[in-house]
PQR file of N, CA, C, O and H, with PARSE charges and radii, in Angstrom:
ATOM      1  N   UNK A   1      55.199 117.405  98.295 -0.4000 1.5000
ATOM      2  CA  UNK A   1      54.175 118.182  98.945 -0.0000 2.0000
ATOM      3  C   UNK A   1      53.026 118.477  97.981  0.5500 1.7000
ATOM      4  O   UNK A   1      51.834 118.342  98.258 -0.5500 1.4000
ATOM      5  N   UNK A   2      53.518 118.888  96.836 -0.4000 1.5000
ATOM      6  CA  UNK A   2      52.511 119.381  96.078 -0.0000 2.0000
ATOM      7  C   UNK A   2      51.414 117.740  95.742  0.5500 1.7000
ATOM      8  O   UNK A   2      50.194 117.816  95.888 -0.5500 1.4000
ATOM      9  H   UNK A   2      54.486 118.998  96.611  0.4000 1.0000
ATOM     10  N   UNK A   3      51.819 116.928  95.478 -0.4000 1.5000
ATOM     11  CA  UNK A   3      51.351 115.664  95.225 -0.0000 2.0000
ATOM     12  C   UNK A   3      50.208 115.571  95.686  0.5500 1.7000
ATOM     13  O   UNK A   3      49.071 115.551  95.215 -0.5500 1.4000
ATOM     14  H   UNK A   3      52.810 116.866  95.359  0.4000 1.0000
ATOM     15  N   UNK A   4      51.030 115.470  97.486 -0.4000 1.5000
ATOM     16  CA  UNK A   4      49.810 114.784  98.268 -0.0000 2.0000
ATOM     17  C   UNK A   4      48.914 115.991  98.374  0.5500 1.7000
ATOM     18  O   UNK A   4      48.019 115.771  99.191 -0.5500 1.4000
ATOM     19  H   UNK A   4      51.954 115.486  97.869  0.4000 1.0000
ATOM     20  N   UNK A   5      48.841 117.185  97.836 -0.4000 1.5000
ATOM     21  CA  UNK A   5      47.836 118.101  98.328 -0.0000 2.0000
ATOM     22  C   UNK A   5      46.993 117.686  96.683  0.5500 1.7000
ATOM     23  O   UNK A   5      45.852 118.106  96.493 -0.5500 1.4000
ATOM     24  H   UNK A   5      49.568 117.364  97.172  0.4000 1.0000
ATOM     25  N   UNK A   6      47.288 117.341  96.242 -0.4000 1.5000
ATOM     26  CA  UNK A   6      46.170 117.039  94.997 -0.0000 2.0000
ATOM     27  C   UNK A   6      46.122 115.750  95.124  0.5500 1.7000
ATOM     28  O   UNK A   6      45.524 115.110  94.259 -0.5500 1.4000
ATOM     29  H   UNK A   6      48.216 116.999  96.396  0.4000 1.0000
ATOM     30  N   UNK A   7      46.586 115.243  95.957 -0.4000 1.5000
ATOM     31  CA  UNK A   7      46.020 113.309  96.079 -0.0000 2.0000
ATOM     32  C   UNK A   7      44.941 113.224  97.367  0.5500 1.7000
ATOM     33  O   UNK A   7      44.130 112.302  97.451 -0.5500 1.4000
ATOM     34  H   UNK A   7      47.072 115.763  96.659  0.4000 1.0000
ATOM     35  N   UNK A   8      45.038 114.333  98.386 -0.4000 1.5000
ATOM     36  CA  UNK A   8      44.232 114.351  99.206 -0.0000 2.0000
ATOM     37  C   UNK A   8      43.285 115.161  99.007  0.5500 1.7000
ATOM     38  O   UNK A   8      42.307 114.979  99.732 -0.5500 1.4000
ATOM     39  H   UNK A   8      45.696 115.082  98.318  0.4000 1.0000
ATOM     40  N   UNK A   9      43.226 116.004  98.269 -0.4000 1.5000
ATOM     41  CA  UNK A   9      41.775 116.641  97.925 -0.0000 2.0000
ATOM     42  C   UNK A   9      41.246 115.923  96.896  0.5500 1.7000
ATOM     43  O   UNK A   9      40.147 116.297  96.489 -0.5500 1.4000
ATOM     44  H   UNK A   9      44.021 116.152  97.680  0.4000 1.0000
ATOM     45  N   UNK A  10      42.074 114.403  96.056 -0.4000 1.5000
ATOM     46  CA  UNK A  10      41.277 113.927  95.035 -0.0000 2.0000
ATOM     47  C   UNK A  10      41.047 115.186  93.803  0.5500 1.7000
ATOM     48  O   UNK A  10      40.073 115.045  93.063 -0.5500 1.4000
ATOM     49  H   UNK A  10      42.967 114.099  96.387  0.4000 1.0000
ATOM     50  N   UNK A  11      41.581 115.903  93.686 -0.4000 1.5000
ATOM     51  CA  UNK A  11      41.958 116.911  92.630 -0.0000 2.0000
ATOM     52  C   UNK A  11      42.863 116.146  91.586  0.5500 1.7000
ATOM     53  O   UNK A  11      43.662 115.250  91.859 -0.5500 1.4000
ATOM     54  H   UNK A  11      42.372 116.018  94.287  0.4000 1.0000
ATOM     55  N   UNK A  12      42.606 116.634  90.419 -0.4000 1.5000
ATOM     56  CA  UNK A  12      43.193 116.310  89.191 -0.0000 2.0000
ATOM     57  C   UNK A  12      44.008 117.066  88.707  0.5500 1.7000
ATOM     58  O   UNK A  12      43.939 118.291  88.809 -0.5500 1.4000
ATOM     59  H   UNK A  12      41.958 117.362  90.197  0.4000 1.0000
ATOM     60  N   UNK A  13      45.087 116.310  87.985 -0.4000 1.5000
ATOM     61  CA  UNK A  13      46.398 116.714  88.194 -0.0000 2.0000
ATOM     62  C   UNK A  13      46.688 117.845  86.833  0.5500 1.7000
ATOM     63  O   UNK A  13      47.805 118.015  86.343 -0.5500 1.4000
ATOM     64  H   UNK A  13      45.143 115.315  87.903  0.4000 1.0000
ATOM     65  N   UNK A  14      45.683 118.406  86.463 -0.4000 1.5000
ATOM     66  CA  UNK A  14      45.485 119.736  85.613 -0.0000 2.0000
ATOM     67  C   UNK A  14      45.854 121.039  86.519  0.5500 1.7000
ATOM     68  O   UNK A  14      46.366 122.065  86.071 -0.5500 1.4000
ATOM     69  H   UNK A  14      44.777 118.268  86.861  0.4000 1.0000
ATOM     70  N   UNK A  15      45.498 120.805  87.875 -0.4000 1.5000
ATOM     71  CA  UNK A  15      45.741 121.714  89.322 -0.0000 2.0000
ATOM     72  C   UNK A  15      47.390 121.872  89.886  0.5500 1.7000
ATOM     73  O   UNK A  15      47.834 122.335  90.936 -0.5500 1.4000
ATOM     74  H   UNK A  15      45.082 119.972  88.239  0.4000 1.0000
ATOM     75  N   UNK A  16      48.078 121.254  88.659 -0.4000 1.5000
ATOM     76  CA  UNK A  16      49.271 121.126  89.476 -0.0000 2.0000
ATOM     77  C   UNK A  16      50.030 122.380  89.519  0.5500 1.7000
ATOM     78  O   UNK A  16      50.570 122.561  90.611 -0.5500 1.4000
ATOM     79  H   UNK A  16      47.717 120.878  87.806  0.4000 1.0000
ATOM     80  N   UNK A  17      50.208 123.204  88.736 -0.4000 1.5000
ATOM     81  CA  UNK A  17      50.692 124.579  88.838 -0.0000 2.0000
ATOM     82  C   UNK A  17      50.150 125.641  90.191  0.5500 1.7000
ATOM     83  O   UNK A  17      50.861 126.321  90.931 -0.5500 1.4000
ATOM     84  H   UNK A  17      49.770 123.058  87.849  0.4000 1.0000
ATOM     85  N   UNK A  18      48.399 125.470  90.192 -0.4000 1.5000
ATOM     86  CA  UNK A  18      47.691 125.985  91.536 -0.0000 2.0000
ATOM     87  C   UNK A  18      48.457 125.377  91.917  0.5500 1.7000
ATOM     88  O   UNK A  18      49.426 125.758  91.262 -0.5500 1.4000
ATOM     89  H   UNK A  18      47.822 124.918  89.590  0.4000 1.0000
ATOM     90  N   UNK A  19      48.986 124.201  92.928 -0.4000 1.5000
ATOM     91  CA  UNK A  19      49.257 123.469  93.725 -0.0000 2.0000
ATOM     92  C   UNK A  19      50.606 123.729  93.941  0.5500 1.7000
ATOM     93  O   UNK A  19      50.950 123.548  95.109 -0.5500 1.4000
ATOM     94  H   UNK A  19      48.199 123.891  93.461  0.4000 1.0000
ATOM     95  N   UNK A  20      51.460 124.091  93.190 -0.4000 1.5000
ATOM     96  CA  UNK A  20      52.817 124.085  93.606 -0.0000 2.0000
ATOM     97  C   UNK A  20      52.886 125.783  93.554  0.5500 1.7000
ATOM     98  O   UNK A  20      54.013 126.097  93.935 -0.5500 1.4000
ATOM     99  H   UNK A  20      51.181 124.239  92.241  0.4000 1.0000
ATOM    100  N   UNK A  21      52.132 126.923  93.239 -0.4000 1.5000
ATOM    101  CA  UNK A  21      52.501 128.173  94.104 -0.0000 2.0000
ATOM    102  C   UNK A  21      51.643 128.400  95.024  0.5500 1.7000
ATOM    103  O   UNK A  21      52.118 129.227  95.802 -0.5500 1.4000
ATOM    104  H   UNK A  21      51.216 126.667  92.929  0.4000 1.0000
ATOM    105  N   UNK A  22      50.233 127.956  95.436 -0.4000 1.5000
ATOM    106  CA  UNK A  22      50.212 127.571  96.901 -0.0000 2.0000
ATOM    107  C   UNK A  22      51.295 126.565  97.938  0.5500 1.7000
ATOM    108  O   UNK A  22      51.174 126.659  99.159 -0.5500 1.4000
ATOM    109  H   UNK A  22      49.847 127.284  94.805  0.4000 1.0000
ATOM    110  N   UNK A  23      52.046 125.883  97.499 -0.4000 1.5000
ATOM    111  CA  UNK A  23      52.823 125.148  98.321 -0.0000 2.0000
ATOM    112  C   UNK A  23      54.428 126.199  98.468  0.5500 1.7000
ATOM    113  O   UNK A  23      55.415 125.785  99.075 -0.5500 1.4000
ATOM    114  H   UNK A  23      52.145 125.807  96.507  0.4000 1.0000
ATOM    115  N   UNK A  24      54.378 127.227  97.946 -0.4000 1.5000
ATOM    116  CA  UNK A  24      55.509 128.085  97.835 -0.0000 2.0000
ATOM    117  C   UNK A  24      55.060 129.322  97.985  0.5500 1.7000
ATOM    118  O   UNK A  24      55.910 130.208  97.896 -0.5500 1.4000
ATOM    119  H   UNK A  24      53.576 127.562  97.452  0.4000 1.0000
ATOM    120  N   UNK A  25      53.618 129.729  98.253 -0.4000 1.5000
ATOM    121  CA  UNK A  25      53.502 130.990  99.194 -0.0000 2.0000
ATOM    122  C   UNK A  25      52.990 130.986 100.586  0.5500 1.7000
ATOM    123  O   UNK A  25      52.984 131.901 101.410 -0.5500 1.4000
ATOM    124  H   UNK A  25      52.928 129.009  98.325  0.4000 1.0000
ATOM    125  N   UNK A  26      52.473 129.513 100.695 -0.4000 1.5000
ATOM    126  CA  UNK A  26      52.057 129.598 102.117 -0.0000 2.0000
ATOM    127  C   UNK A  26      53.249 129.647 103.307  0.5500 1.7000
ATOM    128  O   UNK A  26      53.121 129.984 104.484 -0.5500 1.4000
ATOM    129  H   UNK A  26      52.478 128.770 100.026  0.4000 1.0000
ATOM    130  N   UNK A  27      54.676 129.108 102.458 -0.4000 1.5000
ATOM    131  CA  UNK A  27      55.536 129.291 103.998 -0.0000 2.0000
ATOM    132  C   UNK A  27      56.159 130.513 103.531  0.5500 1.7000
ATOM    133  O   UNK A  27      57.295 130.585 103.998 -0.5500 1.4000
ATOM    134  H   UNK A  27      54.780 128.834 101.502  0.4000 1.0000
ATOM    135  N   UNK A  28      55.999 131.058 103.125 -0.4000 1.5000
ATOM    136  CA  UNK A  28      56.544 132.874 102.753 -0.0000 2.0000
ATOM    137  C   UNK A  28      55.699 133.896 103.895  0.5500 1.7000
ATOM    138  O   UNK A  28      55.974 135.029 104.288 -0.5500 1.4000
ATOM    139  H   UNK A  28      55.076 130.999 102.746  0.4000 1.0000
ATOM    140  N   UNK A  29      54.605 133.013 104.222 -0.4000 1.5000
ATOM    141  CA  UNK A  29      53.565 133.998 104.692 -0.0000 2.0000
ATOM    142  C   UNK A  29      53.393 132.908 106.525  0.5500 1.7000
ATOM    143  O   UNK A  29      52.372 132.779 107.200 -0.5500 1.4000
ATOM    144  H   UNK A  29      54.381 132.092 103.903  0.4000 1.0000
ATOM    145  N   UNK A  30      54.687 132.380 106.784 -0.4000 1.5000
ATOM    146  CA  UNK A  30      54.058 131.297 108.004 -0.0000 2.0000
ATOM    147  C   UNK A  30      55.289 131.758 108.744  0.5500 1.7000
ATOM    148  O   UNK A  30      56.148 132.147 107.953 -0.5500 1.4000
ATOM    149  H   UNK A  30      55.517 132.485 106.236  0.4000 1.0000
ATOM    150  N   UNK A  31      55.609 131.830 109.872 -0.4000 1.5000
ATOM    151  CA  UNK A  31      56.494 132.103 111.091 -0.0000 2.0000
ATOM    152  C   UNK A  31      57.666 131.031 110.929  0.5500 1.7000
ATOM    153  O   UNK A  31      57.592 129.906 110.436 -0.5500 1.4000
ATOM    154  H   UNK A  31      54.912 131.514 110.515  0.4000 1.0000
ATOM    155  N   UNK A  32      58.709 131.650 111.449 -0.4000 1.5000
ATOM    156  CA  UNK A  32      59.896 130.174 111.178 -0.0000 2.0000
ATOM    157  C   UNK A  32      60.789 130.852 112.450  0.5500 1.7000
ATOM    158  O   UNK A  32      60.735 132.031 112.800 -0.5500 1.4000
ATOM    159  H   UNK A  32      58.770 132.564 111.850  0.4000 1.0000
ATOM    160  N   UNK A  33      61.715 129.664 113.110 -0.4000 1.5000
ATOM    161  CA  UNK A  33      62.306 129.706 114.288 -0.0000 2.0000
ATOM    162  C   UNK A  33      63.682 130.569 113.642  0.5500 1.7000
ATOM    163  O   UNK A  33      64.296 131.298 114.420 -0.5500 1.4000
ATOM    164  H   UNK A  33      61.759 128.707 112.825  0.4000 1.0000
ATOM    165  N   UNK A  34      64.054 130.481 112.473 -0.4000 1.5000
ATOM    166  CA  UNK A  34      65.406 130.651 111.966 -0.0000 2.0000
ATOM    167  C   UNK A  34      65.491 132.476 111.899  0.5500 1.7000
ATOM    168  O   UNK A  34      66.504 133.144 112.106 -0.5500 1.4000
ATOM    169  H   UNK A  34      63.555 129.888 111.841  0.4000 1.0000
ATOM    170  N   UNK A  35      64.089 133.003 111.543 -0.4000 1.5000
ATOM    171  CA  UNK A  35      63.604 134.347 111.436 -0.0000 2.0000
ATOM    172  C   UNK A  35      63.370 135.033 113.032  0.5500 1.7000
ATOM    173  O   UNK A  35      63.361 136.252 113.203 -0.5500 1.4000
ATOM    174  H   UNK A  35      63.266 132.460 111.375  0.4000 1.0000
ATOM    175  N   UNK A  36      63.198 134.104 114.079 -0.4000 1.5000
ATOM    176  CA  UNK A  36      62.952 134.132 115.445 -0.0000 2.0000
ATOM    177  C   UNK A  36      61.563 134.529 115.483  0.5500 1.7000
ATOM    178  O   UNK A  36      61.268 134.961 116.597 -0.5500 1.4000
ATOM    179  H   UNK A  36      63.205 133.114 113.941  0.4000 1.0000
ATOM    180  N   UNK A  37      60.572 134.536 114.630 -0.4000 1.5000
ATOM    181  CA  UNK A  37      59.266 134.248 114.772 -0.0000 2.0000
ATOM    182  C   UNK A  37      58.634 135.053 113.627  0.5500 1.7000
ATOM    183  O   UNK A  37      57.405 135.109 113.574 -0.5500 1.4000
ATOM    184  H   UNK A  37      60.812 134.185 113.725  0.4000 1.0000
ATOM    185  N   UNK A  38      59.234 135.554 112.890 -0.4000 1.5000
ATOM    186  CA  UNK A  38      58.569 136.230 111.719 -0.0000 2.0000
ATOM    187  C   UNK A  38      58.900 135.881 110.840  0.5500 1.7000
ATOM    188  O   UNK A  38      59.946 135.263 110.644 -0.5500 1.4000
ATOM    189  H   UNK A  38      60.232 135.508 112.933  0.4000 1.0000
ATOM    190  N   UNK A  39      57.625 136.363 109.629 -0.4000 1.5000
ATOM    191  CA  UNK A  39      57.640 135.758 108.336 -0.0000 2.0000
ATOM    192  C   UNK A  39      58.797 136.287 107.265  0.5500 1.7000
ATOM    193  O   UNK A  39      59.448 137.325 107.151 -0.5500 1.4000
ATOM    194  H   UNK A  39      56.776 136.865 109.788  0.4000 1.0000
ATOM    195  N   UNK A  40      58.725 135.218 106.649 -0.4000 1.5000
ATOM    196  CA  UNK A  40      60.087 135.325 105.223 -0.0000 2.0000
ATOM    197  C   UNK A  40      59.177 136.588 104.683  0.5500 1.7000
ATOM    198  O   UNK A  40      59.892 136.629 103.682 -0.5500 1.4000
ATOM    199  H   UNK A  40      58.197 134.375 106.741  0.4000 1.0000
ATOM    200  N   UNK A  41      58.393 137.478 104.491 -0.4000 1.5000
ATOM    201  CA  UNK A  41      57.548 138.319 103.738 -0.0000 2.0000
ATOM    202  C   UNK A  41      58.039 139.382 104.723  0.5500 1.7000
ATOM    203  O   UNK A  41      58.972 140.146 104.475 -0.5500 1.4000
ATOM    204  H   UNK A  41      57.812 137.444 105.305  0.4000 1.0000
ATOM    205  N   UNK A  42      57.305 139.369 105.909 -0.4000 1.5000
ATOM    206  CA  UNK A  42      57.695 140.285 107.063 -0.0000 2.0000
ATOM    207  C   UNK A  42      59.268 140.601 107.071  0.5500 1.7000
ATOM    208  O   UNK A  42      59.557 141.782 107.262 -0.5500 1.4000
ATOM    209  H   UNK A  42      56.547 138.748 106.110  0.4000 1.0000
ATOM    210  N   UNK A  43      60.163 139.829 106.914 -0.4000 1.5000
ATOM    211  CA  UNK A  43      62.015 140.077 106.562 -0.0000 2.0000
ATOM    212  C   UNK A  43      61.683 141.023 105.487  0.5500 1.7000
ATOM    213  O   UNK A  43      61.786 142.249 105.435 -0.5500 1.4000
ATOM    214  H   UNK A  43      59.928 138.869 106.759  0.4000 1.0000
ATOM    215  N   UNK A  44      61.320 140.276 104.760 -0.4000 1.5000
ATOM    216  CA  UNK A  44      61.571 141.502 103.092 -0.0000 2.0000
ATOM    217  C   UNK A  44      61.063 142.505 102.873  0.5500 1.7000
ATOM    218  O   UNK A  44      61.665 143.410 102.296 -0.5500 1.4000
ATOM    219  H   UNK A  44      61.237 139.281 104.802  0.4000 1.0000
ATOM    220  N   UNK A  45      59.664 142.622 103.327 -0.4000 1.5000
ATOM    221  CA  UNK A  45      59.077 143.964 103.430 -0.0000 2.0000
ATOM    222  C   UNK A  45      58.934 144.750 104.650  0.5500 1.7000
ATOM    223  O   UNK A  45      58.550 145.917 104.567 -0.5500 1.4000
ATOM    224  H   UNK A  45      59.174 141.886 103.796  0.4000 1.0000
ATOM    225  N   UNK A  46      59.195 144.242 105.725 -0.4000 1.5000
ATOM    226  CA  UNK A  46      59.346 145.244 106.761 -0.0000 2.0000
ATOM    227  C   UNK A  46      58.111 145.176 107.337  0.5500 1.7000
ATOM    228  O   UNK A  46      58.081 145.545 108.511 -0.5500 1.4000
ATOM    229  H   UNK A  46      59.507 143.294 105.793  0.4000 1.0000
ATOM    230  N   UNK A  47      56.831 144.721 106.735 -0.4000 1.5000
ATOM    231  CA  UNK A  47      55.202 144.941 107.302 -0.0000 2.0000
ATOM    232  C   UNK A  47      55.106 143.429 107.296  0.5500 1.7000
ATOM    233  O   UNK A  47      55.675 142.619 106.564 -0.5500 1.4000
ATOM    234  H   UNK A  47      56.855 144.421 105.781  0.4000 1.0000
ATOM    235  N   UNK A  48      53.961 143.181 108.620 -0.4000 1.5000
ATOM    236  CA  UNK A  48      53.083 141.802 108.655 -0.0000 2.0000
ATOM    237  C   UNK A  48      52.493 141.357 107.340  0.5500 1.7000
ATOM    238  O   UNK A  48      52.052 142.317 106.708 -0.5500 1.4000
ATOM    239  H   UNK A  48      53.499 143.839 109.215  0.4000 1.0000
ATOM    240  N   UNK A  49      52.276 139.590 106.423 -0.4000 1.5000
ATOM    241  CA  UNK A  49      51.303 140.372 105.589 -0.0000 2.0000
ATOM    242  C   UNK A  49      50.020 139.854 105.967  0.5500 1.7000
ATOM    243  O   UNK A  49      49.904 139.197 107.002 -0.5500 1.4000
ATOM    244  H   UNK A  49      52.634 138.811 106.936  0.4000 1.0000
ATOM    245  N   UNK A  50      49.194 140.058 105.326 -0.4000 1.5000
ATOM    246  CA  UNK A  50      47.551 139.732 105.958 -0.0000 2.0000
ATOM    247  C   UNK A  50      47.478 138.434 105.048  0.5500 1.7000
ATOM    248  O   UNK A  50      47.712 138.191 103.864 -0.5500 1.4000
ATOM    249  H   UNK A  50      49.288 140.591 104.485  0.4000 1.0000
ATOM    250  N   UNK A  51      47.092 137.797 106.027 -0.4000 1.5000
ATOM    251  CA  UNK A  51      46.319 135.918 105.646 -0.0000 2.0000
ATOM    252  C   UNK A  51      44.743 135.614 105.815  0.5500 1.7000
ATOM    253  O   UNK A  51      44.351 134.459 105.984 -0.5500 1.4000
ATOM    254  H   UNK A  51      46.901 137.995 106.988  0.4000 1.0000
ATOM    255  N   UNK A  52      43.950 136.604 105.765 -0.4000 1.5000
ATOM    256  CA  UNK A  52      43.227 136.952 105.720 -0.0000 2.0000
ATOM    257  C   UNK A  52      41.959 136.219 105.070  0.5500 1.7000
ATOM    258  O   UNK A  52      40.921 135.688 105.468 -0.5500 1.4000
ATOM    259  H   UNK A  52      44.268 137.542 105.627  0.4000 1.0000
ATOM    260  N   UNK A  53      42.868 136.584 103.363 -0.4000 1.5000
ATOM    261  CA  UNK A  53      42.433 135.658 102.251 -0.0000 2.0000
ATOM    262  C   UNK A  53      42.272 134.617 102.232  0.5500 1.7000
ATOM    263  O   UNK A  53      41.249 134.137 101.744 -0.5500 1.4000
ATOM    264  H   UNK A  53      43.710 137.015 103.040  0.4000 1.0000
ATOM    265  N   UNK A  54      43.643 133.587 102.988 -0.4000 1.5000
ATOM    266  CA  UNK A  54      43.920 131.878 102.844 -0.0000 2.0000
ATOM    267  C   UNK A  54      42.312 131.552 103.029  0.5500 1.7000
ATOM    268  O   UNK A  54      41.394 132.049 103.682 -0.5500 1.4000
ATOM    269  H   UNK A  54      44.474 133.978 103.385  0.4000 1.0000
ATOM    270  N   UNK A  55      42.481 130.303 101.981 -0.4000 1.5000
ATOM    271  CA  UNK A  55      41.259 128.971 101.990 -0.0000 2.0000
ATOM    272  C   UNK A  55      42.159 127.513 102.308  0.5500 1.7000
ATOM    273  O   UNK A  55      43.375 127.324 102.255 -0.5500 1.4000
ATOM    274  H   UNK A  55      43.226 129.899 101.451  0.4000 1.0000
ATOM    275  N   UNK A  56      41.141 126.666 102.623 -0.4000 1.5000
ATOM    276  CA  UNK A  56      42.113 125.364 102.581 -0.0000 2.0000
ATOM    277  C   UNK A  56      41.866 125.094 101.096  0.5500 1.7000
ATOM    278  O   UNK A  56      40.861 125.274 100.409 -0.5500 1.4000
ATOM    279  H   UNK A  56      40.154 126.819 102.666  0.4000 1.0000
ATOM    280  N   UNK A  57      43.314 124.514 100.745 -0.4000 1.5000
ATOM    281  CA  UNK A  57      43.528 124.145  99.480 -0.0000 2.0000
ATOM    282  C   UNK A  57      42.336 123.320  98.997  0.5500 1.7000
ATOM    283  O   UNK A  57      41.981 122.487  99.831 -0.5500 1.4000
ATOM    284  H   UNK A  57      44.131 124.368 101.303  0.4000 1.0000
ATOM    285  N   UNK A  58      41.542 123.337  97.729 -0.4000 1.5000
ATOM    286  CA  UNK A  58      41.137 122.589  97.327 -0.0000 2.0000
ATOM    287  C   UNK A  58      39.729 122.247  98.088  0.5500 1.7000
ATOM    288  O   UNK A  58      39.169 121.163  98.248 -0.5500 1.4000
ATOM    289  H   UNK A  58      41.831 124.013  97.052  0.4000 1.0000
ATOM    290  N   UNK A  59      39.305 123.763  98.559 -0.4000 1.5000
ATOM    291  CA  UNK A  59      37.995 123.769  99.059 -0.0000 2.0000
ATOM    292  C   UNK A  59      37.059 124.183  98.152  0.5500 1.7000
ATOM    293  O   UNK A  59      37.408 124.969  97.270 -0.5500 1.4000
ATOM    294  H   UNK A  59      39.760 124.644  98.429  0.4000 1.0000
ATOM    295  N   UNK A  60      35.391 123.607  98.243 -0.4000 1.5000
ATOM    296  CA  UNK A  60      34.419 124.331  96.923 -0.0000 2.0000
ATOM    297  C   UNK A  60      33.817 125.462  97.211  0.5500 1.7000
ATOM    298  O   UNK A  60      33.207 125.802  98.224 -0.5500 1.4000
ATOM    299  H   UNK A  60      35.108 122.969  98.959  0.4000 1.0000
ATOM    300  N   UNK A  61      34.084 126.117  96.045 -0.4000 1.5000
ATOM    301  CA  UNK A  61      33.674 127.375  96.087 -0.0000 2.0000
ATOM    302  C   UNK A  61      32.666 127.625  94.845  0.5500 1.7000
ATOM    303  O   UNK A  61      32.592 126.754  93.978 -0.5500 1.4000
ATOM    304  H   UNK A  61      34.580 125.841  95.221  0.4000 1.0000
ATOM    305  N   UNK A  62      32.035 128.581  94.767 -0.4000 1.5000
ATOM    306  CA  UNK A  62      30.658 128.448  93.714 -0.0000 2.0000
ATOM    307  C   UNK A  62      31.061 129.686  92.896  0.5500 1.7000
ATOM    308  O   UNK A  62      31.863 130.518  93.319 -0.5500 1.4000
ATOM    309  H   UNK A  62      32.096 129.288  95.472  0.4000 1.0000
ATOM    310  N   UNK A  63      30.461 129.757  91.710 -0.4000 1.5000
ATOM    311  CA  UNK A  63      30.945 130.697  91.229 -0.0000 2.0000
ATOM    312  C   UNK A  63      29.657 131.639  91.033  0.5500 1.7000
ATOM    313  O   UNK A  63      28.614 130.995  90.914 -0.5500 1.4000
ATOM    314  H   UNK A  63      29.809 129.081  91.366  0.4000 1.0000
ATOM    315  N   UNK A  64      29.513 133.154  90.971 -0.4000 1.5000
ATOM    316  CA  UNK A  64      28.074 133.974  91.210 -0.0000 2.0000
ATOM    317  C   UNK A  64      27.717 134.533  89.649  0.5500 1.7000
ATOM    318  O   UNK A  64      28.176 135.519  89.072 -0.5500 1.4000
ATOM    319  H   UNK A  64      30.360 133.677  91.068  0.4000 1.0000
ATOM    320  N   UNK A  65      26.811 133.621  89.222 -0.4000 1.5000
ATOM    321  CA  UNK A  65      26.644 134.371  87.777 -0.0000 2.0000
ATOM    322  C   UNK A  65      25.005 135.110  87.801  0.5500 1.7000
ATOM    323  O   UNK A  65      23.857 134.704  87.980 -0.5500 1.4000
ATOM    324  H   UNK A  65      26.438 132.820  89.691  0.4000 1.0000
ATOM    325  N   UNK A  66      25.655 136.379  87.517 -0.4000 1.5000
ATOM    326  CA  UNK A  66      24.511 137.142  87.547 -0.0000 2.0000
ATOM    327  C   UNK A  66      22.918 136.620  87.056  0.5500 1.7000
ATOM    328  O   UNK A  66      23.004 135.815  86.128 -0.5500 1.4000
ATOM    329  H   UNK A  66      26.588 136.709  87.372  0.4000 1.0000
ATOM    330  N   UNK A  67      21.644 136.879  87.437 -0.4000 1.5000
ATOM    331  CA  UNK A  67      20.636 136.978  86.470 -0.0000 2.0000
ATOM    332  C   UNK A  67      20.415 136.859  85.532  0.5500 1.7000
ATOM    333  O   UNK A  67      19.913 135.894  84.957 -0.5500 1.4000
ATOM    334  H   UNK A  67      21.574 137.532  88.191  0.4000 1.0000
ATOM    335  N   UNK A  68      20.943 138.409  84.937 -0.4000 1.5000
ATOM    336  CA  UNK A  68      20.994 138.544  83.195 -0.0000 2.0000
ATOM    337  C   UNK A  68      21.515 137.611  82.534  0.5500 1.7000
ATOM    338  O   UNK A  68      20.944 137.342  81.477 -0.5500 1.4000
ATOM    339  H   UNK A  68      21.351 139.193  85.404  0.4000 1.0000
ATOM    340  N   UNK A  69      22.711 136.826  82.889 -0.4000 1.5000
ATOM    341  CA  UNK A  69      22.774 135.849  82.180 -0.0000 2.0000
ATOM    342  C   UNK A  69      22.292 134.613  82.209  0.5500 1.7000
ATOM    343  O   UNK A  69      22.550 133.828  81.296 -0.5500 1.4000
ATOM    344  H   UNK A  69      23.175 137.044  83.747  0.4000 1.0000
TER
END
């Protein structure tokens, strides 16, 4: 899994650590039939959690450097 998410974004394989705890928190935070529709996070903590944050892997993002510098 982790592979093809840095072979399909054409990402270099310096990303591989990003890549393998995004590939091990996104199903912590995704619905499963075995849970009967709630998340492995939602089991353990008792609360929904917010996904709010998620990006697709290996999307560009800019970075904001002030003026002054």
């Amino acid at each position: 899994m982790v592979r093809c998410m840095l072979k399909c974004k054409d990402l270099p394989k310096e990303l591989w650590g990003e890549a393998t705890l995004t590939a091990s928190y996104v199903p912590n935070r995704s619905p499963t039939k075995r849970l009967k529709g709630i998340t492995p996070e939602e089991a353990w903590n008792g609360k929904k959690p917010s996904i709010a944050h998620l990006r697709v892997f290996g999307s560009l993002y800019f970075k904001h450097v002030p003026d002054q510098q």
